[in-house]
N, C-alpha and C positions, 0 to 999 in steps of 0.2 A: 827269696830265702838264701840262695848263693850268698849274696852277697854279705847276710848276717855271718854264713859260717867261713867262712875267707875274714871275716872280721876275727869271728871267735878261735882260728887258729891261729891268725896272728897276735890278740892278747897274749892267748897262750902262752905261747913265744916270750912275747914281751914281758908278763909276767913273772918266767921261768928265769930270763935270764936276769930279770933286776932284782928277783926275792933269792937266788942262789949264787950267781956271778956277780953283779955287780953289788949289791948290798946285803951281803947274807948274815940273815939271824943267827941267834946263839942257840934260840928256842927250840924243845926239837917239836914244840906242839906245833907251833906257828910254818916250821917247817912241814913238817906232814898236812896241815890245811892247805898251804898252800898247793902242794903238789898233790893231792887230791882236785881240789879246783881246778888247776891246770892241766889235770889227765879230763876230769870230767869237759869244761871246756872243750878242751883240743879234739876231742872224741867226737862231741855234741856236734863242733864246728864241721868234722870230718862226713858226719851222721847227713848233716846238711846238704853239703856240697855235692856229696854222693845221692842225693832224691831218695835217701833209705827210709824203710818206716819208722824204724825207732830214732832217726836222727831228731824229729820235733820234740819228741818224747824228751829225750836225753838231752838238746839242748834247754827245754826248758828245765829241768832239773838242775843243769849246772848253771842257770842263768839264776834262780832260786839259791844256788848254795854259794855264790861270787856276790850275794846283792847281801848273804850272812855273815859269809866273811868279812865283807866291808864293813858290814854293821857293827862286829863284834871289834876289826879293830877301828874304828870312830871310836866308839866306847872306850874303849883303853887308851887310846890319845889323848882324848878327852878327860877322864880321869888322871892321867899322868899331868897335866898342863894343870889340874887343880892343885894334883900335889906340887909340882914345880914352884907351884906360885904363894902357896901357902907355908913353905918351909923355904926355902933361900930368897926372901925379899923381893929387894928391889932386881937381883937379878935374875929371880924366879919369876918377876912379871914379864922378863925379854924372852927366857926360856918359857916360859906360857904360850905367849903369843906366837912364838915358832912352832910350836906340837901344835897349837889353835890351824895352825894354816899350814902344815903336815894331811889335819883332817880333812880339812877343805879338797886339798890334791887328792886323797884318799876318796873323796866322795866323787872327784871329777875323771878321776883315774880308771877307779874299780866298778862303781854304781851307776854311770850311766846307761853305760853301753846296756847290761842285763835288765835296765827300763825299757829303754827303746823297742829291745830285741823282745821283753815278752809283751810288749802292748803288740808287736807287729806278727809272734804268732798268736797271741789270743785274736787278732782280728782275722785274720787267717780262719784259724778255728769256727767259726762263728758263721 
């Protein structure tokens, strides 16, 4: 289990610094989920590392709230790529297919890692 949260603080990390340094929204909703996630995360990963009791707890929770996040925005990429393509043509089909595989990264990105991590502690668990 070290090893998941040495994972989930360096997301974290990575997370923090690409949704507010390098690529920062306008959104302030999209900003407070994400640094929600990112405290929950970084907490959970800390929770871990440290053999604490509540670290399983809390990181499954934010493995739960990282796997909503991703979800909610697929959804909105998704949608945007419908609008894209349905109002500016022919170069709304090119802008489609880029927000299309935006979501793809967003699922390889965000959503993995919070599968892996709670198939391994539900087996844990069990």
């Amino acid at each position: 289990m070290k090893l998941y949260g040495a994972l989930d603080v360096a997301f974290a990390a990575l997370y923090a610094w690409f949704g507010f340094v390098f690529t920062p929204g306008r959104s302030t909703a999209f900003n407070l989920a994400l640094a929600l996630v990112c405290l929950l995360l970084a907490s959970g990963g800390v929770g871990l590392v440290a053999d604490a009791r509540w670290g399983r707890r809390l990181a499954t929770v934010a493995c739960w709230a990282l796997l909503a996040f991703s979800a909610v925005v697929v959804l909105l990429l998704v949608a945007s790529s419908a609008y894209l393509r349905g109002i500016y043509g022919p170069l709304g089909k090119g802008m489609a297919v880029m927000t299309l595989l935006v979501a793809a990264l967003v699922i390889e990105g965000f959503a993995l890692l919070p599968l892996f991590q709670l198939r391994a502690l539900r087996r844990r668990d069990a």
